[in-house]
Structures are given as structure tokens and as C-alpha cells.
N, C-alpha and C positions, 0 to 999 in steps of 0.2 A: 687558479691555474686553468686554460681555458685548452679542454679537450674535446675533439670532433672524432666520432664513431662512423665507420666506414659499413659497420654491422659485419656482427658474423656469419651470416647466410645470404649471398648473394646468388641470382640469378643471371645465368649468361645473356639473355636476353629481358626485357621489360614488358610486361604485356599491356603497360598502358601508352608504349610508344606509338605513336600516328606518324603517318608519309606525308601529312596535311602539312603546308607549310603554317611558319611562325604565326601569323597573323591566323590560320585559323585555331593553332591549339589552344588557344587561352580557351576559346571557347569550348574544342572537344574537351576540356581537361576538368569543366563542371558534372558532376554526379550523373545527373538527368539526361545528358546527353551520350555520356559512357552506358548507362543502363541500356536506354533506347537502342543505340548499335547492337548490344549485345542481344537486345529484342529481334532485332530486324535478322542478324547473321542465325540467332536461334529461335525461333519462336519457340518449339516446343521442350525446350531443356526447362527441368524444373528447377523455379527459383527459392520456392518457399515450402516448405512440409511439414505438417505436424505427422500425428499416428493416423487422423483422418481426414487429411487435408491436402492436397498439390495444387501448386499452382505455377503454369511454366511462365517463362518471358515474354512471352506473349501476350497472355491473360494480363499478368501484374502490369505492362503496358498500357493496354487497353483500358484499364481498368486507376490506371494512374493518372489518364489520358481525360477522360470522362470525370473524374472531380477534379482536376487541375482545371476542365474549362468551365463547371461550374462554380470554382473559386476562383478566379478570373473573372466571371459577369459579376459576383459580388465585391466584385473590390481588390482581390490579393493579386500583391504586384510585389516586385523590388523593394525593399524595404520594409514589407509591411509584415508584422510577427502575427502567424494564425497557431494560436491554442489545439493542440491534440490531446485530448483523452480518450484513451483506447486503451483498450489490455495489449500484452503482450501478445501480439498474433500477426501472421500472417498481412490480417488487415489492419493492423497498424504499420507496418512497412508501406502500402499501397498507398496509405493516406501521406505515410511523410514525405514521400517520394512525389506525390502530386502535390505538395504544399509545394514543393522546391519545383515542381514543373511549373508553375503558374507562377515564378519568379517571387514567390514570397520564401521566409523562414518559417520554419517549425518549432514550437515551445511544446515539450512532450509535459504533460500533468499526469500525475500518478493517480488515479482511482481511488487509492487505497488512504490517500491523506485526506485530514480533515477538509470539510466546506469551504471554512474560516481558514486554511491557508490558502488552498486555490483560490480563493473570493480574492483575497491579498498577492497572491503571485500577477493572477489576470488583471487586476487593478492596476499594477507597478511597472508592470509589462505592458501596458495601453495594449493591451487584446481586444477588439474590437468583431473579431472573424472566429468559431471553434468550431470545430468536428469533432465528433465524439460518437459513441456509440448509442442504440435507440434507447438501452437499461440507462443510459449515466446523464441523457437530455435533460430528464427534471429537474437535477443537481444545478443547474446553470441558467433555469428561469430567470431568477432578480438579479444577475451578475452583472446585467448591462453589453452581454453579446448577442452578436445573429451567430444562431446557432444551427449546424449542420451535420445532418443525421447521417452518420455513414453507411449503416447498416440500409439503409434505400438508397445512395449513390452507388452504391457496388452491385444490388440485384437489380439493379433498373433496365431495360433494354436498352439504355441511350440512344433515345427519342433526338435529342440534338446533335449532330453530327461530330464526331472525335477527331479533333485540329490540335495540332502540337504549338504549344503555349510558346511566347518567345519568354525564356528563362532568362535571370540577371545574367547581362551579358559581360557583367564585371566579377573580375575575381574576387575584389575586394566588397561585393555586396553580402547580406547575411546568410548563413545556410540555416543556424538554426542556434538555440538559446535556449541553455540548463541552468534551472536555480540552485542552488546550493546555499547551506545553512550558513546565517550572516554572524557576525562577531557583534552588531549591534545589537542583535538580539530579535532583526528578520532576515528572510533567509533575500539571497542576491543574484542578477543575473548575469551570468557570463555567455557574453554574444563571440559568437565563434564564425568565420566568414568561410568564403566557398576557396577562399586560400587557403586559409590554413586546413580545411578537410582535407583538400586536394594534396595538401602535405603528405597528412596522414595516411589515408590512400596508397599515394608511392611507396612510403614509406615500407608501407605494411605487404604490399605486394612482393618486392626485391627482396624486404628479411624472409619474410618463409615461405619462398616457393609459391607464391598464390596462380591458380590460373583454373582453367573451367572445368577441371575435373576434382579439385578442390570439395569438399564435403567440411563446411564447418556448422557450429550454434547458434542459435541467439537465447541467451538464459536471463540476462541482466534485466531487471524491472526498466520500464518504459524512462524512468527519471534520472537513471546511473546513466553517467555519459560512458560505458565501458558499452553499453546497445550500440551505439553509433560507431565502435569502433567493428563490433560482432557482427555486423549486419552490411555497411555502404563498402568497405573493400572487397569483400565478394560478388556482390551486388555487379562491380563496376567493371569484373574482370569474366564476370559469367561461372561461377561458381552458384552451388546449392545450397541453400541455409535450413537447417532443421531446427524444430523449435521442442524441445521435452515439454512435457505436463508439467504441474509446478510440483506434485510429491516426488518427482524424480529429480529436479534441477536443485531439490535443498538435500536429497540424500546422497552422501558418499556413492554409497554399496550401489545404491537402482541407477543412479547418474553413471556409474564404471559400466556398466552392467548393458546400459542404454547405447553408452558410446561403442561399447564393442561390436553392439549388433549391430547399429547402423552404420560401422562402417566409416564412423567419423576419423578425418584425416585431421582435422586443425581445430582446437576449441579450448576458449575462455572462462576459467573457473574461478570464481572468488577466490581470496585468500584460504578463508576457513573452511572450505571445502576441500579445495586444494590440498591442502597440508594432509587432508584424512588423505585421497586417493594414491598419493604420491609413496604412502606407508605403507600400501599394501599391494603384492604383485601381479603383474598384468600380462596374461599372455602373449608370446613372445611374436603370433602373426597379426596382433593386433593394428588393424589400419593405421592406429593414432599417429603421426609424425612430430608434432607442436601440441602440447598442455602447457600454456599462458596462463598465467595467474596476476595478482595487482589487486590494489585497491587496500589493504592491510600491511602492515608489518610481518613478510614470512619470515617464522621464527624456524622451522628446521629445513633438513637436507631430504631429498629423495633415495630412496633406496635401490643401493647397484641395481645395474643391467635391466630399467625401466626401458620398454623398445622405442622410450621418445624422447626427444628431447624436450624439459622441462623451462621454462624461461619466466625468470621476474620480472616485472614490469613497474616503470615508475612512474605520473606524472600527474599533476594539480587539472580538473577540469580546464581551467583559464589555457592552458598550454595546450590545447586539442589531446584529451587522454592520456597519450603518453609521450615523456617526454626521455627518458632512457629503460634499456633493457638490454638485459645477459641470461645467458644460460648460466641456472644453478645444475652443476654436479653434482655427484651423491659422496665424492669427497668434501668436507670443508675446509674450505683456503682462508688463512690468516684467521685472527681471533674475531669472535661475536657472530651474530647473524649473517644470513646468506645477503651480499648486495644487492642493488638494485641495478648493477649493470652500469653499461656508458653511457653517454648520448646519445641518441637514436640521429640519422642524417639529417645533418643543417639544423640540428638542433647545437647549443652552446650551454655547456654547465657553469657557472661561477662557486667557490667557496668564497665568501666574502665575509671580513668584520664588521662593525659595527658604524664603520665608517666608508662600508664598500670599498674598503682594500683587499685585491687579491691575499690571498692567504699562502702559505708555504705548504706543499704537498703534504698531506698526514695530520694536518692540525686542522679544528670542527671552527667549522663557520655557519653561518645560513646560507642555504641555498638559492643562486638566484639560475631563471632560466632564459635563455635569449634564442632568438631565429626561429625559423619558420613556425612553428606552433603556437606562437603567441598571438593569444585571443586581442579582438578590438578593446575588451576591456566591459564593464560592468553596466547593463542597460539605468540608462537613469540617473547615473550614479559617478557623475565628473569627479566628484571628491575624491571616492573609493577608486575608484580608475587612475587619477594622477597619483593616489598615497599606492599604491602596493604594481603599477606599469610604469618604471621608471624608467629614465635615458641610460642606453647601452653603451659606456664610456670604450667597450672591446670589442664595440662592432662599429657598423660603417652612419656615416652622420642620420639620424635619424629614426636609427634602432632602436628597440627598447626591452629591457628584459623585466621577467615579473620574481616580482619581491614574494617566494612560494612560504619563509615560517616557519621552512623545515629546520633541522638540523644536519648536516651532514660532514665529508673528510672523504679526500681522494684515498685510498688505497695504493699499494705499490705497484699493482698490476697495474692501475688507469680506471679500474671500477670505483665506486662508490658506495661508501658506507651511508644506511640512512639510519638517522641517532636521535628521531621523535622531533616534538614542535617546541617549536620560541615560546608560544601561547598557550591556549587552554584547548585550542583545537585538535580533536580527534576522531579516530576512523573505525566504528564498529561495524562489523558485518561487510564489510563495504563502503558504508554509507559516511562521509565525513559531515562531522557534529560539531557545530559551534557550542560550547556548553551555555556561552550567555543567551544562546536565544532558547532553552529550557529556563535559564533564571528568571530571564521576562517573564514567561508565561507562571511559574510561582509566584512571582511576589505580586501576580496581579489577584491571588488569592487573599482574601478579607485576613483569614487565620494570621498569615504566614508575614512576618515580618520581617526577617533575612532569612537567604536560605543561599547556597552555594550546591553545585553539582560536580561529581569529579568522576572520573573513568576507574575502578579497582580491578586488579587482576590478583584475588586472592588465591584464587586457583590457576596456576599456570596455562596460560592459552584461554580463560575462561574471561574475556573482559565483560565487566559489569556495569552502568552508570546506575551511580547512587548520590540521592540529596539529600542533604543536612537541611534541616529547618528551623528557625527559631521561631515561634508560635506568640502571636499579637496577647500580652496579658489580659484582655476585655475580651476575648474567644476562645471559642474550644478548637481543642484539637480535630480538624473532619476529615478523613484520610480519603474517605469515599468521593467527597465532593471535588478531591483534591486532583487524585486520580481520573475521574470525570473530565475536569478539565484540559489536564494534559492530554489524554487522548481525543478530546473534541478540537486542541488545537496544533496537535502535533499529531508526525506519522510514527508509529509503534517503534521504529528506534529507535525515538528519542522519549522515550517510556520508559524513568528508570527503575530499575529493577528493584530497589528498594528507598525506602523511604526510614530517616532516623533524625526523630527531636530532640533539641538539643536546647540547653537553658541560655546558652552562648555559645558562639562561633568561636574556637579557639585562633588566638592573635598570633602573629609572630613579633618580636619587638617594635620592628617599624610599621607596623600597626596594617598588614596583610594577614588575610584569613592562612594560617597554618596548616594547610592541604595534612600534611604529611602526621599529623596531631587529630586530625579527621578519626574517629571509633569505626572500626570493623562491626559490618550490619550482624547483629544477632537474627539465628532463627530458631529463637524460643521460642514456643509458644504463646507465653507471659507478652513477647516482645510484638505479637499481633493481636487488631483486633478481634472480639469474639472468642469463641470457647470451643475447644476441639472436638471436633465430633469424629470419630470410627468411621469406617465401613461397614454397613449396615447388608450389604448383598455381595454373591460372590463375584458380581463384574464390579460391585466396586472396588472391595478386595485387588481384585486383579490390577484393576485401573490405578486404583493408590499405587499398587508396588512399581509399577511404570514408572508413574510422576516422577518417586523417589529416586529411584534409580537414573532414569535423565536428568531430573533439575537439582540431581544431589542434596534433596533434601532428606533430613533423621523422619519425618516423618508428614502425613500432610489430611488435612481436615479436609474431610468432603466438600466444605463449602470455601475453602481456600482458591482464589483466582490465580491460574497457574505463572499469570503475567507477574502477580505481587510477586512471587515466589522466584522471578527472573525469568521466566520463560520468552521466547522470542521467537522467529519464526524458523529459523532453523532448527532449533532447538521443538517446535510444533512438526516439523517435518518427523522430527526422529519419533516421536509421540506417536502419529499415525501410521507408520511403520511399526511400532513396539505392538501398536493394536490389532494391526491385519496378523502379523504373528501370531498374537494369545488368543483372537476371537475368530481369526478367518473373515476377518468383513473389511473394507473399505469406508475409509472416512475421506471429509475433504481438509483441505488446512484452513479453509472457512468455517468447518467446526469447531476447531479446537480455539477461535477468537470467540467465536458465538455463542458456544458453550464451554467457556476457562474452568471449570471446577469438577471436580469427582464426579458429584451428585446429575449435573447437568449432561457430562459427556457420556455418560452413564444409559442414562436413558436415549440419546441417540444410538449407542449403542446396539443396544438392548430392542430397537424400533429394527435397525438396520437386519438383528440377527430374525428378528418377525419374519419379516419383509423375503429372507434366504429362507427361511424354514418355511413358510406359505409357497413359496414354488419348489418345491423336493417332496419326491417322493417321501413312502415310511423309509422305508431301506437308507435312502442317500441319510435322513433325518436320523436313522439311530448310530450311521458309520460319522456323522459329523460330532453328534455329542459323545460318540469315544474319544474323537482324536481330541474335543474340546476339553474332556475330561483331564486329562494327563496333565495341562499348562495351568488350569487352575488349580489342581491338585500340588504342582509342585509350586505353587505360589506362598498357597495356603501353609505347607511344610515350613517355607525358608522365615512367615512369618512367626 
């Protein structure tokens, strides 16, 4: 049944409306050129902030201006996709914004993933142009790119004069291309064009009020297309984007905490974080207006008389981020989880069979999605492109809607229930996870002779990926080397948390692996390798009872890697918060990868408490090891 959402928050006016006639707004209506106005009418309004950082429209102009015209002498036009690796900052906005001024697209690469994927994404993606930062240059040597050092286009005086690039002057050319995890077992690209952002955009302006007094985030990893939604509709409209440090964007408590002070009106939270802040109460003059959430399955309701309004979000990358949204209340309506809302404008839902026949209101189909947000379709990848962008039989000749996997069922309001995937495909943290492209990367393992991965959620709200292995009879078991590899070819969510051998993959008659017949991971000791070792000192002591406490384990060996044990980065966030508590020092979440075990993080520790106690007086020195006494003393008690 095919329903259009009008959205529940409308604005009387539009602020992306122009007096330009027809003929010129296709063109005002691209990214770059909405920024630039807003450059010219403000220069000094600030676009970008961290805690020590501003940057007004002016700057980020100039400065978008100046590598757009040096990617332009190198080649970047319409059509052509330039590689970004950059952290989350300030200067990664500048750079993407100037891939798109010099009429090219932008493919954001994450830092944080292996070599051997980015080597593979920039390969499949014919990247030929990157920008990146001066730390991440060497990564990208033999890749086969010219590569361009951001960190010197941005402090440069620009010695060449600053001329405004002519941008694709079609809607329909690229703006920019997210990979996502493939079902073949590599991950895939979905090319997004300056139409459908320009969707999104609108979109996103008229539902919640946006306009240049607006104060929202950008928290999402450079690779989550949920950046692109936190960051270019403000952008477009002369609004402020603040950017948290990364121990505050993975904490509930510091992230609530953050947002109140700064004054944030509108801002973007994962699922799993979400769900924490939503549970706990928020002053009642607090700026906030809009706490958006997406990306996960939200399993509960917010609690009465939150002063915001809370909104789910729904929608496949391929569809430009999101494709419906509703406010959840803090009552729940009809049975099961909170929905996923309607279709967002000029967006089309379908519940369809297996035959893509409409479906009768209340009864589960797959999901399909049609109008404006539908991507061009998968770079490279004509097959995958014509199997999952098919012909829109309910729209007008030549439309097409994308085949999303899901599961879903209208409701009687006109919302939408979401009821999990068709597939094996899953969403932890965020992040959607094909599980076959984890099986690739095992069975390319000498040992490992089948092996299956699946998603567990043996603790409610706690999802897990764990692989079953069957082990080659002419090899040994090598867990270490195992491990190794996953992390040299995949990015840490798709790390899974535990690992169990198995003599045979249990069958089901017709002769599929029987998921449901899958052994619950033990954490016996017996059931890891190596021999338990104590705590040996009283920070480690303290650090142990951390571990357990967070990563819910019975108990945990100093040389135990907290990743085996399930840990993951959110879960690292809460770590280094549990430490600044018991020790009073600051750690990074680059520790807790750097150094995963007791014994290791330990001695950071231990360096970092030097470090505070060499600059302190006697006095400050004997009032710190009081207060330090008490949390290691009550530690020592509970064990």
C-alpha cells in the first residue's frame, strides 16, 4: 500500500527557497553553491567548532576555494570520484565541500580500517585523485594514487589566486559514494547524486525547523552516511555544526552533558547511545528541540516529559540516509517495538510479496523504497545495480524503487513496523554488516575449513557477532593468527567477539547450517586460550574489576584481550570513563585498542598517574592519594 508523508513538522516558510527563476535554481539548489551564498551573506558566522576550534563561512569558503582549485589543475571534474581520508573534523568538512566545488564526488575512507580494505575500496572505485591528511600520506604510497596533503592546502597562504570552480552543473552528476559491507563477501559502492542530497537537504530543512540559528553535531565516523546527513543540511542553510571529542560522542552521561552546555538545538545519536540518554532525565530549559536517532533496531520508549522531541529514523545508504521518520513518544502505541515512522517527502514505501505484489495493510512483506532518494545504484557493479534497483510498477514510467531486505507491515496509524532482514544482513553499533564478507575473510584461513558467523543477543540490547569454526584435520587450531587476520582485513565491527570450534556445523534437514542449533560462547576459562593469571598490583586489581563489570565478565586474566572478551568501542568509551573515575587520569580510546589487556593498560596507567604526580606539589600529592585510596579500597572489599 503505497503511502506519502507530508512530515509532521513543517515550516511556514522554506529556507532553501530562491526568487531566481526556473532555469537558474537547478543550479542554486547544488550544495556548493547554497554554502557559498551563505559565505557571502555571512562571512563571519561560525560554521564549524570543536572545543578548540572555529571556523566562520567565510574561512571554510576560502579555504574550500583554494583545494577545489588545486583539484581542478589536477584533474577533478564531474564525474570524477576523489578519495578522502580525514578524521572526523572540521577539516574534513572543508575538504568535502571542495571535492564538490571543483565538480567532482567524494568517497570518505575511514582511517581506522585496514590497508587491505581501503587498497580494495580505492581499487574498485577507479580513485585515481586522494586527499588526506599529512599522518595518513604513507598509508597510500603503492595504491596507485596522486595523493594530496591536506594538512598544507589548508595552512598555505594561496600563492594562486581563489576563483570559484564551475561545479557539476547537472543534478543528476555525483556528489559523493559510501561503501558498505557487500553480501559477496566485498564491501560495495553506492553512488548518491546531487539530486537526491538536494532531496535530503529539503527534506531535512522543512521537517525540523532548520535555519541559521540552528546549533546541531556531527559525531558519526567519516564512513556512516548518517555524516552526510549531520553536517550538508546545515551547511546549506547557515546553521553551526559542533563536533565532540570522541570520549564524549561514545559516552551517554559526557555526550548529555556536552549537549546541554553547548546549547545544542538539533543533534544525531546512534541507536545505542540513544536508547541510554532517552532513559534518563534532562533538564527541562535545556536548548535541545530534535534528538534523531537511526541506524539500529530502537528497542524502547523515552521517558515522560523529555523537553524534546525524540524521532526514529529509517533508511538503507542506497536511498540517500533516510528514507522514513516519526516521533516516538514515551507512550507505546500498538504491540512490539517503537516504528520507524512514515515516509519522509516524495519518498514511496511499498510492503511487497515475493512476487512484488502489494500487500494488504498489516501483513509483513519486504520492503521496497521508491522517489526521490534513490541512489544511481552501485559503482562498477551493473549486476548488483539492476538485481536489488528495480522498475517502480506505482510510479511514473521510468522510476524505480530499491529492493532494501528488510522486513516490514504498515500499522494502523500509516506508520511502519520494522521486523529485521530477509538475509543474514545486520546492523551493530550502527554500522551494517554483511556477515558473508567476515566468512571470506575466515575461510581464507589455512586452519579453518567452514565456518559460519551470526549476530547473538544473549543479553538483551547486548548484540554480539560470533563464528563457529570447523578446523582443517592436517592443522591446529591458531586463534592468534586468526584474530590477526580479521583485524588486518576488516574494521573492528566486524571483529567478532567470540570465536567457538566446532567438530561439525549443525545441519537443518535440507541441508542449511542450523543458526538456531549454533552453542552459546562459553566464558570459561578452560574455553580460552592460556592459563589465568590474577592481578598482581593494586591498579590492576582495580582495572580487572572495571573489565568485569563493563564487558560482563565472571572474571578476567591480565593477559586476556578485552576485544576477545567482546569489547568494542563503545563499550572502550565506557572503559575510559570507569578509569578517569577510579584513578583521576585520562586515557585515549586509542589505548584501550593499543593496549587491550589488564597488564598493558595497566602500565599506561600507571605512566599517565607519574606524569600528574611529577607536576603536583607535596600537598596536592598527598590530598590525591586520599581521595585515590577510598575506590581502590572499596574495590579490594567487593573482591
Amino acid at each position: 500500500m503505497l503511502i506519502e508523508n507530508k512530515t509532521n513538522v513543517l515550516l511556514e516558510r522554506n529556507p532553501l527557497a530562491s526568487a531566481a527563476s526556473s532555469q537558474e535554481r537547478s543550479s542554486a539548489t547544488l550544495l556548493p553553491c547554497l554554502v557559498a551564498a551563505r559565505a557571502q551573506q555571512h562571512p563571519d558566522k561560525v560554521a564549524l567548532a570543536t572545543d578548540s576550534e572555529k571556523l566562520t563561512y567565510g574561512e571554510l569558503e576560502l579555504r574550500a576555494e583554494r583545494l577545489a582549485n588545486e583539484l581542478h589543475s589536477l584533474g577533478a571534474g564531474p564525474e570524477v570520484l576523489v578519495g578522502l581520508c580525514v578524521e572526523r573534523s572540521p577539516e574534513f568538512v572543508v575538504a568535502a565541500l571542495a571535492i564538490m566545488k571543483s565538480g567532482a564526488a567524494y568517497l570518505p575512507l575511514d582511517s581506522a580500517h585496514p590497508s587491505e580494505r581501503l587498497r580494495f575500496i580505492i581499487k574498485d572505485a577507479g580513485v585515481r585523485l586522494l586527499v588526506t591528511q599529512e599522518n595518513f600520506a604513507g598509508r597510500f604510497q603503492d595504491f596507485g594514487v596522486r595523493v594530496v596533503v591536506l594538512d598544507a592546502k589548508l595552512s598555505g597562504s594561496g600563492q594562486r589566486p581563489v576563483q570559484s570552480q564551475a561545479v557539476a552543473e547537472g543534478l543528476d552528476n555525483l556528489a559523493y559514494v559510501i561503501y558498505t559491507s557487500g553480501s559477496t563477501g566485498q564491501p560495495k559502492g553506492v553512488e548518491i547524486t546531487h539530486r537526491n542530497l538536494a532531496h535530503l537537504i529539503s527534506w531535512h530543512v522543512k521537517a525540523f525547523g532548520v535555519d541559521s540559528s540552528t546549533r546541531t553535531t556531527f559525531q558519526a565516523g567519516v564512513g556512516f552516511d548518517a555524516a552526510v546527513w549531520e553536517v550538508w543540511p546545515y551547511l546549506a542553510v547557515g546553521a553551526s555544526v559542533h563536533l565532540p571529542d570522541e570520549s564524549t560522542r561514545l559516552s551517554a552521561d559526557s555526550l548529555r552533558a556536552w549537549l546541554i552546555s553547548h546549547k545544542i538545538t538539533i543533534s544525531f545519536v546512534p541507536t545505542a547511545i540513544a536508547e541510554q540518554m532517552i532513559a534518563r532525565p534532562w533538564p527541562a530549559d535545556s536548548a535541545l528541540r530534535f534528538l534523531l536517532t537511526g541506524a539500529d533496531t530502537l528497542q524502547r520508549y523515552p521517558l515522560p516529559g523529555l523537553p524534546f522531541s525524540f524521532i526514529n529514523n529509517y533508511g538503507p545508504t542506497e536511498c540517500t540516509v533516510v528514507a522514513t521518520s516519526g516521533v516516538i513518544g514515551a507512550e507505546k502505541t500498538g504491540e512490539g517495538l517503537p516504528s520507524i515512522g512514515r515516509p519522509i517527502d516524495k519518498v514511496r514505501i511499498h510492503i511487497l510479496d515475493e512476487e512484488r505484489r502489494e500487500l494488504p495493510r498489516g501483513t509483513t512483506g519486504e520492503i521496497y523504497i521508491g522517489g526521490g532518494g534513490i541512489a544511481r545504484g552501485y559503482r562498477n557493479r551493473p549486476d548488483l545495480t539492476a538485481e536489488r534497483f528495480v522498475a517502480d510498477p506505482f510510479g511514473e514510467e521510468g522510476d524505480r524503487m530499491y529492493r532494501t531486505g528488510d522486513l516490514g507491515r504498515f500499522l494502523p496509524n500509516g506508520e511502519i513496523a520494522f521486523l529485521g532482514r530477509i538475509d543474514d544482513q545486520i546492523k551493530i553499533r550502527g554500522y551494517r554488516i554483511e556477515l558473508n564478507e567476515i566468512n571470506a575473510v575466515l575461510n581464507e584461513h589455512p586452519s579453518v575449513q567452514a565456518s559460519v558467523v551470526i549476530v547473538r543477543e544473549d543479553v538483551p540490547g547486548d548484540k554480539r557477532l560470533v563464528a563457529y569454526l570447523v578446523h582443517r584435520a592436517d592443522s591446529q587450531r591458531d586463534l592468534q593468527s586468526l584474530r590477526e587476520l580479521i583485524r588486518r582485513r576488516l574494521p573492528d565491527y566486524m571483529d567478532p567477539a567470540a570465536f567457538v570450534w566446532m567438530e561439525s556445523l549443525p545441519l537443518t534437514p535440507n541441508g542449511k547450517v542450523d543458526r538456531a542449533a549454533l552453542p552459546v560462547p562459553t566464558t570459561d576459562d578452560d574455553a580460552r586460550d592460556g592459563k589465568f593469571i590474577a592481578p598482581r598490583t593494586l591498579v590492576e586489581e582495580t582495572l580487572a574489576g572495571i573489565i568485569c563489570e563493563v564487558l560482563k565478565a565472571p572474571r578476567v586474566s591480565v593477559d586476556d584481550d578485552f576485544f576477545d572478551l567482546g569489547a568494542h568501542s563503545l563499550l572502550g568509551a565506557q572503559i575510559i570513563a570507569r578509569v578517569r573515575g577510579a584513578f583521576g587520569t585520562e586515557l585515549r580510546l586509542l589505548d584501550v585498542f593499543d593496549a587491550p589487556t589488564v597488564a598493558e593498560l595497566s602500565l599506561r596507567i600507571e605512566k599517565a598517574l607519574t606524569l600528574q604526580l611529577d607536576a603536583m606539589t607535596e600537598a596536592e600529592v598527598e590530598a590525591a592519594l586520599a581521595a585515590l585510596d577510598e575506590p581502590l579500597a572499596a574495590n579490594t572489599n567487593r573482591q
